[in-house]
gemmi code that builds the backbone of each chain (N, CA, C; Angstrom):
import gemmi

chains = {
    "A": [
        ("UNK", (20.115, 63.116, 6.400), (19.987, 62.428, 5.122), (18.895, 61.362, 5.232)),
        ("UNK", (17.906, 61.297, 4.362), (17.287, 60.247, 4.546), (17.866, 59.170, 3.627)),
        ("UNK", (17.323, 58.208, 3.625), (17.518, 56.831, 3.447), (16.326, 56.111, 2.777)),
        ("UNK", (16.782, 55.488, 2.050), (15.450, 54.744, 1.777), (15.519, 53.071, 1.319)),
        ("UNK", (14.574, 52.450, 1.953), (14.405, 50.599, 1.438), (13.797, 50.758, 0.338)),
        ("UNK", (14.656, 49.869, -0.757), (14.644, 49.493, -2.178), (13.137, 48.803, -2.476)),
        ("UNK", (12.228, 48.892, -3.110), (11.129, 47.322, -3.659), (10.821, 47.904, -4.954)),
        ("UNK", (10.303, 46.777, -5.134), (10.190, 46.247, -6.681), (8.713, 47.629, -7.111)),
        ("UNK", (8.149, 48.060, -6.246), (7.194, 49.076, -6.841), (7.831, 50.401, -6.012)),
        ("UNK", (8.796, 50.808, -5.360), (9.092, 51.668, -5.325), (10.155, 52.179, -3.986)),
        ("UNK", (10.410, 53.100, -4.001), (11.638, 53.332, -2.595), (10.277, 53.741, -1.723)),
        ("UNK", (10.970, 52.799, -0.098), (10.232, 53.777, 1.266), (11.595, 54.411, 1.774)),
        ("UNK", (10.731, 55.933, 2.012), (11.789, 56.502, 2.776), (11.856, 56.168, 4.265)),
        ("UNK", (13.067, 56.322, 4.734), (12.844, 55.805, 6.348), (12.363, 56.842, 7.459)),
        ("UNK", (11.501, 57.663, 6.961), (10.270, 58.526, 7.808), (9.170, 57.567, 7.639)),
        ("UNK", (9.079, 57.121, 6.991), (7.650, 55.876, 6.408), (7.887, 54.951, 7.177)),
        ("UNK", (9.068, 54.931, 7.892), (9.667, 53.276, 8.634), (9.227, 53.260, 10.091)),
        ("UNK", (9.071, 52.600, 10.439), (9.645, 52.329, 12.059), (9.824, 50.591, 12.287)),
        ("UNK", (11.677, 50.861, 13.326), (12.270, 49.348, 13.753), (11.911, 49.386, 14.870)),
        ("UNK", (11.761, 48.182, 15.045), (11.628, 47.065, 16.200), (12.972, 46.430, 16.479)),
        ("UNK", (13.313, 46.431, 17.696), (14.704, 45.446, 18.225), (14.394, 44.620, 19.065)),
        ("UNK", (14.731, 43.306, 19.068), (14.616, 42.635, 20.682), (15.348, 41.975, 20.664)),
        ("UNK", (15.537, 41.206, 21.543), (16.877, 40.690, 22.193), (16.486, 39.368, 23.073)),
        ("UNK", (16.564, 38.355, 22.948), (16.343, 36.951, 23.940), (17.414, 36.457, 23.661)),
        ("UNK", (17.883, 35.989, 25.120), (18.938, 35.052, 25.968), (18.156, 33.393, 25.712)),
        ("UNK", (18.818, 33.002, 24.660), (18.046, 31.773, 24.844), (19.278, 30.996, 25.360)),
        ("UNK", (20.273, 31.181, 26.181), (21.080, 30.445, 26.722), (22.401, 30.221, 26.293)),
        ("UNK", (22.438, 29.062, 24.943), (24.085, 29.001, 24.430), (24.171, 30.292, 23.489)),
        ("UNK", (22.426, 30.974, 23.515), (22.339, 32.109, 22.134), (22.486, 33.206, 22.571)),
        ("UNK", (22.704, 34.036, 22.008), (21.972, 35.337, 22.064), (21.362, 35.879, 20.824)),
        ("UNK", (20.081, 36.135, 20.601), (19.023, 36.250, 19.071), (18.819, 37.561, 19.055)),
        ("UNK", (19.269, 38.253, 18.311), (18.628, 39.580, 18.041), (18.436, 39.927, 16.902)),
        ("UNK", (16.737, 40.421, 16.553), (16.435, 40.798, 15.573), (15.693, 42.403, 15.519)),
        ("UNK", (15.789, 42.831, 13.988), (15.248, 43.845, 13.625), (14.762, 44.069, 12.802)),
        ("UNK", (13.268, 44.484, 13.094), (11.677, 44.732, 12.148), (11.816, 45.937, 11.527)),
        ("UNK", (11.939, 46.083, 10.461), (11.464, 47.607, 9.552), (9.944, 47.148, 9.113)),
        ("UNK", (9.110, 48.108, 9.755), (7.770, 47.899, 9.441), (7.177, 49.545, 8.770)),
        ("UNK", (6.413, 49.151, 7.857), (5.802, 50.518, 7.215), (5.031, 51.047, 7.485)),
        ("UNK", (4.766, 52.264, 7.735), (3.723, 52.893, 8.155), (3.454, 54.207, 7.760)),
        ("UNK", (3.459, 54.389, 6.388), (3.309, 55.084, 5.488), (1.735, 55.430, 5.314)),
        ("UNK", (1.704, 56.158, 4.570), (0.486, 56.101, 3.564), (-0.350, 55.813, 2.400)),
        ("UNK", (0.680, 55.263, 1.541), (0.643, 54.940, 0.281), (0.174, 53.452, 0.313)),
        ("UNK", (-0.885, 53.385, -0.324), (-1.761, 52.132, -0.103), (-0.922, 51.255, -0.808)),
        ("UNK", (-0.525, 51.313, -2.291), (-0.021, 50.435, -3.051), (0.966, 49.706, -2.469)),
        ("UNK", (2.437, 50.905, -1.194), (3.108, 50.302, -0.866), (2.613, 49.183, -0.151)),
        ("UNK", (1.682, 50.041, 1.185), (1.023, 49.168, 2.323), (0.658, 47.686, 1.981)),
        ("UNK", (-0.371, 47.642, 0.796), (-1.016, 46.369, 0.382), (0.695, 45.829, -0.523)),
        ("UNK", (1.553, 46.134, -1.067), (2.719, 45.143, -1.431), (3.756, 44.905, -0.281)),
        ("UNK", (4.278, 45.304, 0.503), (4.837, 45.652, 1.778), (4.035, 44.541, 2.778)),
        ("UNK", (3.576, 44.935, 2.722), (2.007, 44.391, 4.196), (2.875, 45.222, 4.932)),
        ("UNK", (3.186, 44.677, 6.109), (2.997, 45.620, 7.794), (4.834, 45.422, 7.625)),
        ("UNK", (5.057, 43.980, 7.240), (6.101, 43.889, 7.505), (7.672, 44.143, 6.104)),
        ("UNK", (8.343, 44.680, 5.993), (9.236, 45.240, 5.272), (10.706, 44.710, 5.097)),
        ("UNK", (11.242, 44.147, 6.135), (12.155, 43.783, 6.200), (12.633, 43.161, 7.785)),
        ("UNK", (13.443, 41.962, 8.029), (13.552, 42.019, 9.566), (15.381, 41.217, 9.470)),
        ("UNK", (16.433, 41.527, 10.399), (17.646, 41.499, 10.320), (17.520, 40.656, 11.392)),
        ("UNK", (18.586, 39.526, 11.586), (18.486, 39.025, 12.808), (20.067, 38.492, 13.029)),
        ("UNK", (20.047, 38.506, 13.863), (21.745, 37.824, 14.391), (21.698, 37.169, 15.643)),
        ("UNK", (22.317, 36.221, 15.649), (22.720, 34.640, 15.892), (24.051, 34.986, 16.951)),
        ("UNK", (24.215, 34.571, 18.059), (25.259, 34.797, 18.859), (25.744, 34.075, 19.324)),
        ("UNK", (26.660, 33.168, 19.167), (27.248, 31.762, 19.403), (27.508, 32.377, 21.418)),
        ("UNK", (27.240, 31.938, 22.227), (28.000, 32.327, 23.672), (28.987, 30.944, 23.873)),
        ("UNK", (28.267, 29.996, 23.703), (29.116, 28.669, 24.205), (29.015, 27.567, 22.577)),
        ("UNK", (30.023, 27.119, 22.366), (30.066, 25.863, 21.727), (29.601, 24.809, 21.645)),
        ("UNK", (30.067, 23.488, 21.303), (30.417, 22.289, 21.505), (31.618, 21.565, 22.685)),
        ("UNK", (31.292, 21.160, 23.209), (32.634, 20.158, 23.895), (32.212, 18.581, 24.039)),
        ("UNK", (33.483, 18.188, 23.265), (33.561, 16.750, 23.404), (34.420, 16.141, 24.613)),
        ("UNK", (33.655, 16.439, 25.814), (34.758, 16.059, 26.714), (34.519, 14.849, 27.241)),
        ("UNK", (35.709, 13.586, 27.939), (36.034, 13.050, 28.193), (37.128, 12.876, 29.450)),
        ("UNK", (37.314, 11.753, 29.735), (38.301, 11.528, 31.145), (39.542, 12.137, 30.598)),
        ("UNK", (39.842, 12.767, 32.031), (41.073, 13.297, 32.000), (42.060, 12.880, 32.395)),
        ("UNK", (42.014, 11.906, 32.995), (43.513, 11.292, 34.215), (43.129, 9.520, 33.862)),
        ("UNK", (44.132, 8.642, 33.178), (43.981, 7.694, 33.282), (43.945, 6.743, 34.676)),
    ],
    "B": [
        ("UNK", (60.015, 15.636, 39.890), (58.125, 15.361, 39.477), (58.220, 13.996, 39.007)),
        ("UNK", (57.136, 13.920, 39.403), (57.100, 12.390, 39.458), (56.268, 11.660, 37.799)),
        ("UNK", (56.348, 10.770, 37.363), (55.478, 9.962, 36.270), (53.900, 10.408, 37.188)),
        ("UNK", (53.436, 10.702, 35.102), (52.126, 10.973, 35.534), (51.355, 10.015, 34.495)),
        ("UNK", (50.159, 9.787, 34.441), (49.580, 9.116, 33.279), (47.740, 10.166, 32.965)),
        ("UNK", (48.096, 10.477, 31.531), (46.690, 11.066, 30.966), (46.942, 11.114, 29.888)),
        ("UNK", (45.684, 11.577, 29.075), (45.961, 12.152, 27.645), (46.896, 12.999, 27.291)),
        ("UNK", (48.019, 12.941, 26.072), (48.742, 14.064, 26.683), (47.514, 15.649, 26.007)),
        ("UNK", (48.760, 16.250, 26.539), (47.766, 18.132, 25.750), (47.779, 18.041, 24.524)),
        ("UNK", (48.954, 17.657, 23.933), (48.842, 17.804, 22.705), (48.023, 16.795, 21.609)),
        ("UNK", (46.988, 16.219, 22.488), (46.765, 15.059, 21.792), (45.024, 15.769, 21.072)),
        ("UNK", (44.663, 16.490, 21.867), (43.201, 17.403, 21.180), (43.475, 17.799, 20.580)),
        ("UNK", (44.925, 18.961, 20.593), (44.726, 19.440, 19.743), (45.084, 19.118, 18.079)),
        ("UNK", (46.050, 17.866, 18.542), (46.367, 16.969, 17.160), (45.113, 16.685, 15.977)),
        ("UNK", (44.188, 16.068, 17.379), (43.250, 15.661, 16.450), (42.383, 16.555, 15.882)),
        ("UNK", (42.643, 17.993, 15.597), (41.679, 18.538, 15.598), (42.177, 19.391, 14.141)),
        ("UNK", (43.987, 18.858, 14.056), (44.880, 18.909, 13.062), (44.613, 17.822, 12.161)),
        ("UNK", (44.218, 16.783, 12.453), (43.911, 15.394, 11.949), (45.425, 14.792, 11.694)),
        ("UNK", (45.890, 14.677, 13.127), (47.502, 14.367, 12.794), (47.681, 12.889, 12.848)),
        ("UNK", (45.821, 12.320, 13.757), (46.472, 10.648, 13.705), (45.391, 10.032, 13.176)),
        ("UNK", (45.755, 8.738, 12.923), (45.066, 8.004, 12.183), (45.083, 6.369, 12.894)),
        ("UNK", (44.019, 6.229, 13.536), (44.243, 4.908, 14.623), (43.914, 3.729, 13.825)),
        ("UNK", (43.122, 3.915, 12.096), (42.482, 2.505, 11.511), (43.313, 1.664, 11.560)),
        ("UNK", (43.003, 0.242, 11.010), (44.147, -0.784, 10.425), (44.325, -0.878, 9.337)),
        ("UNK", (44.141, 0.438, 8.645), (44.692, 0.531, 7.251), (45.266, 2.058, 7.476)),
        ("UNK", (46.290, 1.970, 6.657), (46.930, 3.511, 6.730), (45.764, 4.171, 5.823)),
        ("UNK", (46.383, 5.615, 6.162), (44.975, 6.763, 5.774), (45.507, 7.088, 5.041)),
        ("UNK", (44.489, 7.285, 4.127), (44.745, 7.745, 2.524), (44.883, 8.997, 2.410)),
        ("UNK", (44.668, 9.641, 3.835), (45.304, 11.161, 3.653), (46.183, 11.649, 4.031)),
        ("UNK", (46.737, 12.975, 3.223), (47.916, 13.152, 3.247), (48.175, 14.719, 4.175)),
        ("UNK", (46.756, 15.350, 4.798), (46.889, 16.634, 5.212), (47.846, 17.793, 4.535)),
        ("UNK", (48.351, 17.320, 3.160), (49.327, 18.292, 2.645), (48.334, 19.729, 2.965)),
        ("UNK", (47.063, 19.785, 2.817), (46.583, 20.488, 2.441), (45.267, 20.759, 3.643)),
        ("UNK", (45.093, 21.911, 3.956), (43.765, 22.532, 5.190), (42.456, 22.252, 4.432)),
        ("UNK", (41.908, 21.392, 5.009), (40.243, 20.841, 4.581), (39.327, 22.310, 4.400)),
        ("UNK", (38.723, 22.692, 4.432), (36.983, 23.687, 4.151), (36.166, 23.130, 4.805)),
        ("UNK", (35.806, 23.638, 6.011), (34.836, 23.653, 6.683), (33.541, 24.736, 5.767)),
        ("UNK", (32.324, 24.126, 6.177), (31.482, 24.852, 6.117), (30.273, 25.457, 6.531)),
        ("UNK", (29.106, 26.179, 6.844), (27.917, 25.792, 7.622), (26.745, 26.039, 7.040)),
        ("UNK", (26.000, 25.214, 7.139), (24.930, 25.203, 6.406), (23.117, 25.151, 7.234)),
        ("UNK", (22.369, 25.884, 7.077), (21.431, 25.835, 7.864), (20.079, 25.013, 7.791)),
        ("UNK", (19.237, 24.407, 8.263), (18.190, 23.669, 8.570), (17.243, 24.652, 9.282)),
        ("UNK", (15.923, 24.245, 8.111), (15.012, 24.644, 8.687), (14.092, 24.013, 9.789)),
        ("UNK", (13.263, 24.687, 10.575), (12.642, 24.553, 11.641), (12.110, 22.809, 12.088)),
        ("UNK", (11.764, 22.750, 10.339), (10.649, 21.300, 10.144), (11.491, 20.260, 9.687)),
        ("UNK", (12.821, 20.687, 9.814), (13.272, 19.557, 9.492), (13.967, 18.893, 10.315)),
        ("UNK", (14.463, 17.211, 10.327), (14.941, 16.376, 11.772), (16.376, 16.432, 11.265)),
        ("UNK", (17.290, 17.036, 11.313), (18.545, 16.448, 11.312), (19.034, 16.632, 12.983)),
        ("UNK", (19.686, 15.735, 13.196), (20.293, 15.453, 14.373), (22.020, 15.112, 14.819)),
        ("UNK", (22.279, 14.610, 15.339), (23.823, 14.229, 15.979), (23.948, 13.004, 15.062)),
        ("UNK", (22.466, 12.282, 14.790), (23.074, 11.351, 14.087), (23.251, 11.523, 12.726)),
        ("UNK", (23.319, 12.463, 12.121), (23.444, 12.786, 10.999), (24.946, 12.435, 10.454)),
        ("UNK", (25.298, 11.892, 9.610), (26.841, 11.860, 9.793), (27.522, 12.497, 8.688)),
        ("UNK", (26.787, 12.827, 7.483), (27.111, 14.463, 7.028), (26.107, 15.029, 6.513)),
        ("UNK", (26.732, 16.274, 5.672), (26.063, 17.090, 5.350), (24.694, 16.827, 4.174)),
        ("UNK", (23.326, 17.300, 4.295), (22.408, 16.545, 3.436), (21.471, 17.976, 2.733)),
        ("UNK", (21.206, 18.225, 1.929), (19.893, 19.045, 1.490), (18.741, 18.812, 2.250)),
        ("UNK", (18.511, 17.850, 2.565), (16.997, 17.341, 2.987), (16.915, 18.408, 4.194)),
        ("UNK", (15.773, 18.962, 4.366), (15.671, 20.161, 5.747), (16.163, 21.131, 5.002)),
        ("UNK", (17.254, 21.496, 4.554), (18.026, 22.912, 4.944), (17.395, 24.009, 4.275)),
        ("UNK", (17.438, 24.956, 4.682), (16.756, 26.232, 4.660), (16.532, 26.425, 2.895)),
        ("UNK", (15.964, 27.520, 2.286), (15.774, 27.777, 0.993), (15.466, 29.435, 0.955)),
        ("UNK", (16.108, 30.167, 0.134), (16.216, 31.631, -0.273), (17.419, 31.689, -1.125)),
        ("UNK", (16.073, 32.889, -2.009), (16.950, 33.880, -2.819), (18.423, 33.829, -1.948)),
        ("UNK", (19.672, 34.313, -2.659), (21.338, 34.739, -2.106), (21.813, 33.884, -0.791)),
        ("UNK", (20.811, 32.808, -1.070), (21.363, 31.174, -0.191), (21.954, 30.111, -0.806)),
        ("UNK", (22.793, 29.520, -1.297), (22.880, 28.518, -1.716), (22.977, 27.118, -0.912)),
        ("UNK", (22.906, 26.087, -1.660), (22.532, 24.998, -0.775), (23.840, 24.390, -0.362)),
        ("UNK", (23.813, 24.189, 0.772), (25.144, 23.571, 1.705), (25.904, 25.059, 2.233)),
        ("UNK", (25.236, 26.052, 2.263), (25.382, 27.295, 2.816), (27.200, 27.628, 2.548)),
        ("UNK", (27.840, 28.338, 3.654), (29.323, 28.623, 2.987), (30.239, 28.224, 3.917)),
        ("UNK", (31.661, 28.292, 3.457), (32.422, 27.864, 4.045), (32.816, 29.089, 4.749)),
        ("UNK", (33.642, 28.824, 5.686), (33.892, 29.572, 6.967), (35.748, 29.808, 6.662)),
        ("UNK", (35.756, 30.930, 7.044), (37.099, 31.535, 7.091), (38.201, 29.679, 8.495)),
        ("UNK", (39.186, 29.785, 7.823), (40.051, 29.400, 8.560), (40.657, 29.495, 9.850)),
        ("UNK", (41.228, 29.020, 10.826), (42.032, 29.530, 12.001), (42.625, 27.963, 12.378)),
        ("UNK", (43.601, 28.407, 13.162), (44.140, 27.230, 13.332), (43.974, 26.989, 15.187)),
        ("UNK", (43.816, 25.300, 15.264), (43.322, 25.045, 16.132), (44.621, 25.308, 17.610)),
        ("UNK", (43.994, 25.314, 19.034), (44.492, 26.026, 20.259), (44.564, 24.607, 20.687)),
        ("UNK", (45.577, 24.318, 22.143), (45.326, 23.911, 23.186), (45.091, 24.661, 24.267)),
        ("UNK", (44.742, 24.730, 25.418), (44.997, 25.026, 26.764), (45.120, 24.458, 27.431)),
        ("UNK", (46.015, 24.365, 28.805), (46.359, 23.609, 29.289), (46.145, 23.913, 30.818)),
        ("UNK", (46.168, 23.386, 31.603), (46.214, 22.972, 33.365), (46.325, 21.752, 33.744)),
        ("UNK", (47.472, 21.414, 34.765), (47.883, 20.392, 35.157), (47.585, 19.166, 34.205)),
        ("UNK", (47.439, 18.108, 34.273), (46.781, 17.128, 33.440), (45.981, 17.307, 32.824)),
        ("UNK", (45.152, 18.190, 32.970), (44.299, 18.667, 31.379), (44.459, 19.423, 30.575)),
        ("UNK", (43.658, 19.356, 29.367), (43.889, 20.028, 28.275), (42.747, 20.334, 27.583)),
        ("UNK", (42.689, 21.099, 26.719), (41.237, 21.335, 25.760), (42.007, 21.784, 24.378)),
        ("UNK", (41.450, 20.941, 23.374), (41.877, 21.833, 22.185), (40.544, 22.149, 21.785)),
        ("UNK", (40.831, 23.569, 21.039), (39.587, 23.993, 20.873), (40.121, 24.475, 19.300)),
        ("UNK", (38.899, 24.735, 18.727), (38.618, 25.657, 17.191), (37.425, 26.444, 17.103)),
        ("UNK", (37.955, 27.347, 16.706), (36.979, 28.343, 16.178), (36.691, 29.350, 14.842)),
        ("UNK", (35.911, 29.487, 13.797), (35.974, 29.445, 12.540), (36.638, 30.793, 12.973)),
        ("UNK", (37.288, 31.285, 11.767), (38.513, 32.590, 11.817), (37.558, 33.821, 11.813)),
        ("UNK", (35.955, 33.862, 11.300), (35.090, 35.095, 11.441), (33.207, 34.746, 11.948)),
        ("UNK", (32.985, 35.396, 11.629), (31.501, 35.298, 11.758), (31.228, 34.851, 10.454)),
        ("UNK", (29.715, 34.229, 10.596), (29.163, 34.209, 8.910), (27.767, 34.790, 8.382)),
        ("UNK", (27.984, 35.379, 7.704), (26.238, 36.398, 7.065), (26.320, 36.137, 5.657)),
        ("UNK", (24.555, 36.204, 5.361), (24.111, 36.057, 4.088), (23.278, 37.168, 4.064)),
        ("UNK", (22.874, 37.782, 3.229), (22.453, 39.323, 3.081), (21.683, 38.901, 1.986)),
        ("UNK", (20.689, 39.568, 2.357), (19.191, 39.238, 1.599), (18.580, 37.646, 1.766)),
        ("UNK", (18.384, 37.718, 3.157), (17.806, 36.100, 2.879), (16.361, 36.421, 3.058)),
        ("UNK", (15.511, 35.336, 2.855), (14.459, 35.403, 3.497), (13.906, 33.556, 4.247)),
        ("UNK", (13.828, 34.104, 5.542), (13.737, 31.767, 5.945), (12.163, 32.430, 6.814)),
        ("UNK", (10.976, 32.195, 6.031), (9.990, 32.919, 7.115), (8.910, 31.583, 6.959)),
        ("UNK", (8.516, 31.662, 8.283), (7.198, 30.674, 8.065), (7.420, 28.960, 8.442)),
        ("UNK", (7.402, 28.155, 7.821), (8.049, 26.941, 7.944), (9.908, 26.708, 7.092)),
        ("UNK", (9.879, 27.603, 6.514), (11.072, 27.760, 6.307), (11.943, 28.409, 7.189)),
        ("UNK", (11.756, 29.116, 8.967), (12.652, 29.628, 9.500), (13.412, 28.479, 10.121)),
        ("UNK", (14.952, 28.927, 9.961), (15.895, 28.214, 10.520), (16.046, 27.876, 11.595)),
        ("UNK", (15.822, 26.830, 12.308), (16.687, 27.039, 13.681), (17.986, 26.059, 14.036)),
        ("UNK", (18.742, 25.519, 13.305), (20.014, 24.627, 13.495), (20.903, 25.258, 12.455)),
        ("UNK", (22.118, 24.631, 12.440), (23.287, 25.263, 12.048), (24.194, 23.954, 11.721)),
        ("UNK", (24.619, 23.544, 10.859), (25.520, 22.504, 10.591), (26.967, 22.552, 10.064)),
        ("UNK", (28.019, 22.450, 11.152), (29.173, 22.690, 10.360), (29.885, 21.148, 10.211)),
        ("UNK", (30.485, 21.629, 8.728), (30.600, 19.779, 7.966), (31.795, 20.440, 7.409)),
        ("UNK", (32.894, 18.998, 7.287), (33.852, 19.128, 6.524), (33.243, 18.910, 4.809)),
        ("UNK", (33.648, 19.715, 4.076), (33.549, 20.059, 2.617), (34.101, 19.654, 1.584)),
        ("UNK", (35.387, 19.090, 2.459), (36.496, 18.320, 1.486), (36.541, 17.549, 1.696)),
        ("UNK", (36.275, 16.689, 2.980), (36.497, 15.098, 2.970), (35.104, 14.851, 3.220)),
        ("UNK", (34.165, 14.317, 2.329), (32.883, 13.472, 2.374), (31.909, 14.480, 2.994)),
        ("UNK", (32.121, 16.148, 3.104), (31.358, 16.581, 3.892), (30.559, 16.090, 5.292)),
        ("UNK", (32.047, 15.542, 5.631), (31.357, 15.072, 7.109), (30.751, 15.700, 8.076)),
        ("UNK", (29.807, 15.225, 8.758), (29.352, 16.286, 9.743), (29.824, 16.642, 10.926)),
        ("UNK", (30.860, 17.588, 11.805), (31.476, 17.987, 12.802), (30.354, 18.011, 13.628)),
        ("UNK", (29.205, 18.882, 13.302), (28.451, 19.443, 14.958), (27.227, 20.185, 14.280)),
        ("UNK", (26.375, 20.135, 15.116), (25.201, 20.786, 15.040), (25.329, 21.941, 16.039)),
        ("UNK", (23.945, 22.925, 15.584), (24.233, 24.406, 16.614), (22.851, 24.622, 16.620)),
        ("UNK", (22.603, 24.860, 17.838), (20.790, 25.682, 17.793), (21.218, 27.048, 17.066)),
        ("UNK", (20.301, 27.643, 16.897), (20.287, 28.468, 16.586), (18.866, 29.731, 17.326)),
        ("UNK", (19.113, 29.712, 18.557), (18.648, 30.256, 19.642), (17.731, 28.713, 20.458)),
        ("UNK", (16.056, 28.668, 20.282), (15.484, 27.639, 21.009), (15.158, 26.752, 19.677)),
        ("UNK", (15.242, 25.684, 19.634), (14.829, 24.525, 19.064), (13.382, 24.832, 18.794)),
        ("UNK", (13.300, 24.820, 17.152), (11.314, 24.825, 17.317), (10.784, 26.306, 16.839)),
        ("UNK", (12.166, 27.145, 17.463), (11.376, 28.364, 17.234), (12.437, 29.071, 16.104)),
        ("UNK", (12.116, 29.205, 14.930), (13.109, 29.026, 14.137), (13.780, 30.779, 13.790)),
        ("UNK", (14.270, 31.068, 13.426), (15.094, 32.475, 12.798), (14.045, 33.008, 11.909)),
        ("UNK", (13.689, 33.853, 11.760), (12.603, 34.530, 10.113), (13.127, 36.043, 9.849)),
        ("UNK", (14.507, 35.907, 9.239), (15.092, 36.848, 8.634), (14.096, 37.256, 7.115)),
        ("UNK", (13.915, 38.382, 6.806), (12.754, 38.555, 5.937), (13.692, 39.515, 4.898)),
        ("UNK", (14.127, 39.078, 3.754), (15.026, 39.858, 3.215), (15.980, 40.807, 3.660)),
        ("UNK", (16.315, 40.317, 4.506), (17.253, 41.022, 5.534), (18.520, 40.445, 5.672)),
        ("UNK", (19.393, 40.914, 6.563), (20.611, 40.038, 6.787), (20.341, 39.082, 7.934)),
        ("UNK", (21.217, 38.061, 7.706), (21.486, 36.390, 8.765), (22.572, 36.693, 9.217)),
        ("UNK", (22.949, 37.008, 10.277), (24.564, 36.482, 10.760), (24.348, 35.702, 11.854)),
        ("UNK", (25.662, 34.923, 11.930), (26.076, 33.707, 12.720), (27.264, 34.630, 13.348)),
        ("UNK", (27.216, 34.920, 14.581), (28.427, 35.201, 15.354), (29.308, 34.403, 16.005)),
        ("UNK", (30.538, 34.325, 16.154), (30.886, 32.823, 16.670), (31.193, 33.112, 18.110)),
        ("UNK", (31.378, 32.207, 18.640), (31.672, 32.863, 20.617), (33.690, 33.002, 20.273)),
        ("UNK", (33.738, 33.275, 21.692), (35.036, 33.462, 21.400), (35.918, 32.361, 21.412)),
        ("UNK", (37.490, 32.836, 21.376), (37.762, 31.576, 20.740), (38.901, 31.006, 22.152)),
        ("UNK", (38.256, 30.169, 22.669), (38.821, 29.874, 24.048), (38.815, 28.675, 24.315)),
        ("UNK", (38.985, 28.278, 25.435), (38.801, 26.518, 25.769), (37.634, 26.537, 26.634)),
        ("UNK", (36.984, 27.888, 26.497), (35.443, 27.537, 27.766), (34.622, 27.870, 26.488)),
        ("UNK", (34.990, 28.777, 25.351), (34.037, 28.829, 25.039), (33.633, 28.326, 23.349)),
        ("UNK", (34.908, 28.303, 22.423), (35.073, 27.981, 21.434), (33.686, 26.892, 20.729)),
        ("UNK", (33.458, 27.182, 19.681), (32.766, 26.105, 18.537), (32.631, 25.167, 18.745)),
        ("UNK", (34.177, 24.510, 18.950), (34.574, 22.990, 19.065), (35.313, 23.029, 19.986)),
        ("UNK", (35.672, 22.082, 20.821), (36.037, 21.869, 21.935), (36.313, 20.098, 21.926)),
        ("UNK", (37.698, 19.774, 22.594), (37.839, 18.346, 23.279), (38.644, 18.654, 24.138)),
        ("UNK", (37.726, 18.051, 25.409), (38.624, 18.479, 26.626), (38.713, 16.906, 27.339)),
    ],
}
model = gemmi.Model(1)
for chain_id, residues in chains.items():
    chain = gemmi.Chain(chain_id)
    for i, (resn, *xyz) in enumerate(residues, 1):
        res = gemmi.Residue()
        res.name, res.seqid = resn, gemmi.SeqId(i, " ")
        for name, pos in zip(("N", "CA", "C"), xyz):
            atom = gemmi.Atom()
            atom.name, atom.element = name, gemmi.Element(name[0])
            atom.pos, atom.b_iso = gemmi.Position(*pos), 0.0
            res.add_atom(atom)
        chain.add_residue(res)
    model.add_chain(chain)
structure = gemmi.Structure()
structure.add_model(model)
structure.setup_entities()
């Protein structure tokens, strides 16, 4: 089945697509995002689109906050 | 067993219930009722810090299916854990949080995270990177999620140990 990203001048199908994933450990994080970039043929899309189409990213809490303090009076 | 002296355990996690009230005026609240937390994001260029003491517009991110002071966070109720004389109470919001269709690109990408009480004065609980400081999020009409860590005494949101 194909699929296709919604815009305001027209659907890309996701043969027109290609994602990008990456992944950095920034420590308390973990960041991962994802590029739908076009690479079609259709100029009109290309020049409204540009290169870039859409990008998803998620946020990964690993560690919190701690308010710590003495433990043993 | 002998007399011991510390905080007791149950005393993090009280406060995290808002069970005491140390002013010299009694507190005008009545906890009948669970406050709304919420989190709200800051962009790259903007300074909010620890000293922030609540929640502000100034900085925070801007997009389409964003609203300002971002959303409140599902509920859970707060943990202790315990070992010998210590304790940790911890909290952790009851889910993850996503906004679908954002766009934060450019000087508008996010990189902090602010969770503030909503009901009382929108105070500010805590700040969160949101990977490295500086280098901000650029979700591009795409989805944002905030995953939360788990919900433990090493690793939880909030933490007093």
């Amino acid at each position: 089945m194909t699929q296709k990203v919604c815009t305001a001048i027209g659907d890309i199908p996701d043969t027109d697509l290609e994602t990008q994933t990456l992944e950095q450990d920034c420590g308390d994080t973990i960041i991962m995002s994802r590029d739908w970039k076009y690479k079609g043929a259709d100029p009109a899309l290309a020049e409204y689109v540009g290169q870039m189409v859409r990008r998803d990213c998620w946020v990964t809490m690993k560690h919190g906050i701690s308010a710590a303090g003495t433990a043993e009076l | 067993m002998a007399n011991a002296a510390a905080v007791s355990h149950n005393f993090r996690q009280d406060l995290l219930h808002g069970n005491h009230a140390f002013g010299t005026t009694a507190s005008s609240r009545t906890n009948a009722a669970r406050d709304t937390f919420a989190i709200a994001l800051y962009a790259s260029t903007g300074s909010i810090t620890y000293t922030n003491s609540a929640y502000t517009s100034s900085g925070e991110g801007s997009s389409s299916n964003y609203t300002a002071g971002g959303q409140a966070v599902a509920t859970n109720n707060p943990a202790v854990a315990t070992a010998t004389s210590l304790s940790t109470g911890y909290w952790n919001p009851g889910t993850s949080v996503t906004w679908s269709t954002v766009t934060f690109t450019g000087s508008n990408a996010v990189d902090l995270a602010m969770l503030y009480n909503s009901t009382n004065g929108n105070k500010a609980v805590a700040t969160f990177a949101l990977g490295t400081i500086g280098q901000g999020q650029q979700p591009n009409a795409g989805t944002f999620t905030l995953t939360m860590p788990a919900n433990d005494a090493t690793n939880a949101l909030i933490r007093i140990t």
